[in-house]
C-alpha positions as CSV (number, residue, x, y, z in Angstrom):
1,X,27.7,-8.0,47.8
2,X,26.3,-5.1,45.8
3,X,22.0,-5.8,45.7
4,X,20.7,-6.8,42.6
5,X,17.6,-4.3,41.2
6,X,14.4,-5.8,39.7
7,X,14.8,-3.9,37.0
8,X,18.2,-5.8,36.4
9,X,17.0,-9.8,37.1
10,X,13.9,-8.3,34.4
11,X,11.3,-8.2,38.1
12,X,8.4,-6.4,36.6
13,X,7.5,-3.6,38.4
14,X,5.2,0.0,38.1
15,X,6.9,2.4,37.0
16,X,5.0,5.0,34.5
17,X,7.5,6.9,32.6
18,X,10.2,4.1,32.0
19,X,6.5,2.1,30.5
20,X,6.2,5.7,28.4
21,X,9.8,5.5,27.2
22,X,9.6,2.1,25.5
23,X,6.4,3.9,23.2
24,X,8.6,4.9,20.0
25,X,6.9,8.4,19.8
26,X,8.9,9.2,16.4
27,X,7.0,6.6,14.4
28,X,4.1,6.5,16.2
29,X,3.3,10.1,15.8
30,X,4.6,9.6,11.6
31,X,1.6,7.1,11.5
32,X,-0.6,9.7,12.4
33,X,-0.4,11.3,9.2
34,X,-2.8,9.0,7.1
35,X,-5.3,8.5,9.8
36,X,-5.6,12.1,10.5
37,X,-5.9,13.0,6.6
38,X,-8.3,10.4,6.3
39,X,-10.6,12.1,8.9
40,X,-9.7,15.5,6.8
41,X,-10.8,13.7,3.4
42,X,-14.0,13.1,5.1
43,X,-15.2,16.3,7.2
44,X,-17.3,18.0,5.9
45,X,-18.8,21.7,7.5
46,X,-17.0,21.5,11.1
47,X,-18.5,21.9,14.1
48,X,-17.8,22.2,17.6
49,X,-19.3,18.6,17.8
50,X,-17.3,17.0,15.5
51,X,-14.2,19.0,16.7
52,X,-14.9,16.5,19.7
53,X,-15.3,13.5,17.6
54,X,-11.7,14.5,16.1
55,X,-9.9,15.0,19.5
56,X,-11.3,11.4,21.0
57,X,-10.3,9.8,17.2
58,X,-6.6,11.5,17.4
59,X,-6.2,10.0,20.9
60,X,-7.6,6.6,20.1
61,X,-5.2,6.6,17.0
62,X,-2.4,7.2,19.2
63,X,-3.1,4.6,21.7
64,X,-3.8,2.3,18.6
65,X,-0.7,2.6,16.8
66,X,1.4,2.7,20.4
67,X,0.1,-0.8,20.8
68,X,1.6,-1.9,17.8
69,X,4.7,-0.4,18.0
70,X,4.9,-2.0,21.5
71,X,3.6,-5.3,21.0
72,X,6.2,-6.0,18.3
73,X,8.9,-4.7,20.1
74,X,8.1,-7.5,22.2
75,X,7.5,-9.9,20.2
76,X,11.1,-9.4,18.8
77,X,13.1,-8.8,22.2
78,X,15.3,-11.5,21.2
79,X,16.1,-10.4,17.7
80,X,16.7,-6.5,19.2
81,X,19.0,-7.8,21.9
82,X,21.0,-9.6,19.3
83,X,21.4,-6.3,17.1
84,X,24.1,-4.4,17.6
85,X,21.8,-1.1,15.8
86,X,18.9,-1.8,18.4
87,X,20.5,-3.7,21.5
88,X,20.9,-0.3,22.9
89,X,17.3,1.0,23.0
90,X,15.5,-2.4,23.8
91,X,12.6,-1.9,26.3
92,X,14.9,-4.1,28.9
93,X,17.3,-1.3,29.2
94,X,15.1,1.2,30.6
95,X,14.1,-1.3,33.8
96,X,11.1,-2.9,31.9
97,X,10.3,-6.9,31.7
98,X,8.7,-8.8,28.8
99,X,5.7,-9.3,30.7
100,X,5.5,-5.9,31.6
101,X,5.5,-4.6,28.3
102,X,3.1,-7.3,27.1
103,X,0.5,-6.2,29.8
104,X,1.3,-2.5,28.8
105,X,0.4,-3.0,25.2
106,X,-2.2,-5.2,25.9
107,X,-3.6,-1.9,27.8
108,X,-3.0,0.2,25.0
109,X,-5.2,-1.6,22.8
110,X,-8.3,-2.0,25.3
111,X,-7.9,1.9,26.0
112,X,-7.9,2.2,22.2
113,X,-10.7,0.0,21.6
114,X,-13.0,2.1,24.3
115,X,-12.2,5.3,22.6
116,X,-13.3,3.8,19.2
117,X,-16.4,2.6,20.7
118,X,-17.1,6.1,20.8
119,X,-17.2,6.4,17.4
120,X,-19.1,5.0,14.3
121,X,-19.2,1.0,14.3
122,X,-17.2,1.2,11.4
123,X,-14.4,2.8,12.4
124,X,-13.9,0.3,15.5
125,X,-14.3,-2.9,13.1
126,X,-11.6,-1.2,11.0
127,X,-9.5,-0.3,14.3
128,X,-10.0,-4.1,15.2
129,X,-9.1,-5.4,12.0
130,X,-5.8,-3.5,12.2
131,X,-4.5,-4.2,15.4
132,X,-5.0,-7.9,14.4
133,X,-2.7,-7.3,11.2
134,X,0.0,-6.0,14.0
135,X,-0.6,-9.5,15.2
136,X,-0.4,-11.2,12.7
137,X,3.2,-9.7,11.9
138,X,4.9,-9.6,14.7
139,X,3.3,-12.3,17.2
140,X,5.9,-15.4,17.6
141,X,3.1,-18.0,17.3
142,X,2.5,-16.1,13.6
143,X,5.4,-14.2,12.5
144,X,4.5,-13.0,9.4
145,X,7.4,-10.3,9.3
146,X,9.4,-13.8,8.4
147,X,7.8,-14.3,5.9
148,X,9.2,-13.3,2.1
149,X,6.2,-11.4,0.4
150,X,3.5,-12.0,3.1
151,X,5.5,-9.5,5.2
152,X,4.4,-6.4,3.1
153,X,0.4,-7.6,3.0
154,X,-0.3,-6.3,6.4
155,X,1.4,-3.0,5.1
156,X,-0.3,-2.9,2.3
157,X,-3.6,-3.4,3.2
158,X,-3.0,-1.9,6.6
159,X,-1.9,1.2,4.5
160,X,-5.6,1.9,3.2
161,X,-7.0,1.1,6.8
162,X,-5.5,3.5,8.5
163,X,-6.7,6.1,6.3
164,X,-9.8,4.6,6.1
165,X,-9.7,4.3,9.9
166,X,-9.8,8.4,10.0
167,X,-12.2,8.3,6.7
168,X,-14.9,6.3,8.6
169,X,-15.1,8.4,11.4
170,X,-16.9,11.3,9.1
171,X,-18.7,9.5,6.1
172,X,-19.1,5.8,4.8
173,X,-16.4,4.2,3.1
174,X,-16.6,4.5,-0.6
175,X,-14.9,3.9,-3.9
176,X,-13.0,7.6,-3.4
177,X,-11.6,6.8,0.0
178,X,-10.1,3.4,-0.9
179,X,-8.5,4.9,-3.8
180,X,-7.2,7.9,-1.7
181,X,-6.1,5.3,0.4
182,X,-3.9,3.4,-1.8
183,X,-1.5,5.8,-2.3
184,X,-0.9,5.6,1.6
185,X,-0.4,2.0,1.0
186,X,1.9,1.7,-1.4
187,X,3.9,4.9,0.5
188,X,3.8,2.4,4.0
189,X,4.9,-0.5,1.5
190,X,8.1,1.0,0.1
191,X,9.0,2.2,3.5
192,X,8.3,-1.3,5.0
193,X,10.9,-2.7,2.5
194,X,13.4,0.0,3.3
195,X,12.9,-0.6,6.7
196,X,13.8,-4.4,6.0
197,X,16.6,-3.1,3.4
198,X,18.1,-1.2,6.8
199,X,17.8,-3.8,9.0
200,X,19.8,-6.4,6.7
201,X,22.4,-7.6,8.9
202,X,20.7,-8.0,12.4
203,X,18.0,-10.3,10.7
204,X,20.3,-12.3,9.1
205,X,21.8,-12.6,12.3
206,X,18.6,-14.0,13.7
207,X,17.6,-16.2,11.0
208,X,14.5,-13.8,9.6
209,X,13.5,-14.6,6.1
210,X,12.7,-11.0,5.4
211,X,12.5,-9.9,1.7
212,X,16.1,-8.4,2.0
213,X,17.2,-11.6,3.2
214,X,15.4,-13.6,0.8
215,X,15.8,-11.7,-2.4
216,X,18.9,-9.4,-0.9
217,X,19.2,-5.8,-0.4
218,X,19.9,-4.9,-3.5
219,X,17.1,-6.4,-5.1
220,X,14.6,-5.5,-2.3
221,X,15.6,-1.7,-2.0
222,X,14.7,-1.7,-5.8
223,X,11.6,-2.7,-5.3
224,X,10.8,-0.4,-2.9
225,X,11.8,2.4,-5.1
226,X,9.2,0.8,-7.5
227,X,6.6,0.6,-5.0
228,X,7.4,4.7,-3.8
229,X,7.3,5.7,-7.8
230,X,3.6,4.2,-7.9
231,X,2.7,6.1,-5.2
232,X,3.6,8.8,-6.3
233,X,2.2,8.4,-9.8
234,X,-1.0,7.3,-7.7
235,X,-1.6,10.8,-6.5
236,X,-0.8,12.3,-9.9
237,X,-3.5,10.3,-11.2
238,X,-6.0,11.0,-8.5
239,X,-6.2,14.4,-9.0
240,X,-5.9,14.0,-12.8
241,X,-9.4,11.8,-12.6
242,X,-10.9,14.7,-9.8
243,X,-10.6,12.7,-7.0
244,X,-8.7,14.7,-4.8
245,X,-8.1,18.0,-6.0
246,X,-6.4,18.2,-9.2
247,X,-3.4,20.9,-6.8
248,X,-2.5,17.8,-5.4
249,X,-1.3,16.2,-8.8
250,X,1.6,19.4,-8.5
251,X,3.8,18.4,-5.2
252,X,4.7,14.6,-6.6
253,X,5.8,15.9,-9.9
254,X,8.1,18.3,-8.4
255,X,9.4,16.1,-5.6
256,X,9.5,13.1,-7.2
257,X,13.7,14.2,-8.4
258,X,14.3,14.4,-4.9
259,X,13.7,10.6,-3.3
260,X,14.5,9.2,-7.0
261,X,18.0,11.1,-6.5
262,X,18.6,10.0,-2.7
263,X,18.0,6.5,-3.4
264,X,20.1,6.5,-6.1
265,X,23.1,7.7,-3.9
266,X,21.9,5.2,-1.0
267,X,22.7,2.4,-3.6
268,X,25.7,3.6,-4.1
269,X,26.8,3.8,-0.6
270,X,25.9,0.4,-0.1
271,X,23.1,0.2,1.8
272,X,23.9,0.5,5.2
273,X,21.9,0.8,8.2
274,X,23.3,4.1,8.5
275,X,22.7,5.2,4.6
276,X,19.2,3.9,4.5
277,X,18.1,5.6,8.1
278,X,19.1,8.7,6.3
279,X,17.1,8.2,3.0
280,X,14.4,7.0,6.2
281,X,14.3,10.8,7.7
282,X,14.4,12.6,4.6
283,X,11.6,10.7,2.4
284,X,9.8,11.3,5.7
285,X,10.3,15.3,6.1
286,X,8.9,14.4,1.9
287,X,5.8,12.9,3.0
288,X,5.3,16.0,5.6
289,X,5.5,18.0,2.5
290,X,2.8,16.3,0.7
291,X,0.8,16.0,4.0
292,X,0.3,19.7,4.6
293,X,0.0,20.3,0.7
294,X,-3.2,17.8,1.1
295,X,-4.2,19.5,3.9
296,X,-4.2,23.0,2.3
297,X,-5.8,22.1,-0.5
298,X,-8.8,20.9,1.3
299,X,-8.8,23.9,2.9
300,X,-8.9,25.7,-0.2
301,X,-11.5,23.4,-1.5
């Protein structure tokens, strides 16, 4: 009889990099953006001391976010394994159990939460305060992320803390940096409600009252296209008012065609997983675009 692996009967056991291969590095290291800019909002006549401050933030951020990604993931093994877009790259595939990643995540956070006790008080509350909205969406005891409407409040108001959460670290949170941080909001909004638009079918599948399978795709995608136009109206009207600078009121105005045209042609194409990962990528390489542009301009400042 051919021996049975722990990995296969879901055994927990110690093993480092398949732990490292369940983090999804691709959206954790997208997440980094508004945190990151948030910090660069706020600095203010670098030094070698705050240099410091920056690297132990970056890594806290990272360990932060990781532990969301990976708590949700397990929250909704079930759901994954019943997908036929994600049963392939579930954490139970690469030799890791439940418990496992639980425990990993779990660490995750109380590395996190160390780092940011480094840092201003402020900044921690506001890392606390966001790892409890990553509970409060994906835990099974919770499940907000079933929830029509109340799915998209921990990405909306998460949205501003995370660039808050960079903000805090270098001044006190004011009018300027909330309003900076909307338009980060609203961007992690729409791209929650693509996210749902794409996942259509495997939720369904599970029974997940998601906005797309509440209100349908259709419906839902629109919205988010709403939600992105805002955003990107946002930023034109922050540096029309001299909040950020008034550069940064250029790069929305001219990109704006681009997403408006791709989403247009994702309709068309009916919305599948495939279609919307696409629009997924490229908005993203768009928000790149607008990152460095921000980061430039403060430069320039």
């Amino acid at each position: 009889m051919k021996p049975t692996s722990n990995a296969q009967v879901g055994q927990p056991r110690f093993a480092p990099f398949a732990y490292l291969s369940c983090i999804r590095f691709p959206e954790v290291l997208v997440l980094q953006g508004s945190p990151l800019l948030g910090a660069a909002f706020a600095l203010r006549d670098p030094t070698v001391d705050k240099a410091a401050v920056g690297l132990v933030f970056a890594l806290a951020s990272l360990l932060l976010v990781a532990h969301i990604w990976s708590f949700n993931d397990w929250a909704g093994l079930q759901a994954d394994l019943n997908d036929p877009n994600k049963s392939e790259r579930v954490f139970s595939t690469k030799g890791v159990s439940p418990a496992g990643v639980l425990l990993f995540s779990l660490g995750l956070l109380v590395a996190a939460l160390v780092l940011f006790s480094l840092l201003p008080h402020q900044t921690l509350l506001i890392a606390v305060i966001i790892a409890a909205l990553g509970m409060l969406y994906s835990h099974p005891a919770l499940h907000a992320k079933s929830v029509p409407i109340l799915s998209s409040f921990p990405h909306l108001v998460g949205g501003v803390l995370h660039f808050l959460l960079g903000y805090s670290v270098f001044d006190a949170i004011d009018r300027r940096g909330v309003l900076v941080g909307l338009f980060f909001a609203l961007t992690f909004t729409a791209g929650h409600l693509n996210q749902e638009v794409r996942d259509y079918d495997g939720d369904r599948v599970n029974g997940l009252r998601t906005n797309a399978v509440f209100f349908g795709r259709t419906p839902t995608f629109l919205a988010g296209l709403v939600v992105f136009t805002l955003a990107y109206a946002d930023l034109v009207l922050l540096a029309a008012r001299g909040i950020v600078p008034v550069a940064l009121g250029v790069p929305p105005l001219l990109l704006y065609p681009l997403p408006l045209f791709w989403s247009l042609r994702t309709l068309r194409s009916g919305l599948s997983f495939e279609s919307v990962s696409q629009l997924q990528r490229r908005y993203r390489m768009l928000y790149a675009l607008i990152g460095c542009s921000m980061l430039a301009a403060l430069v320039a400042r």
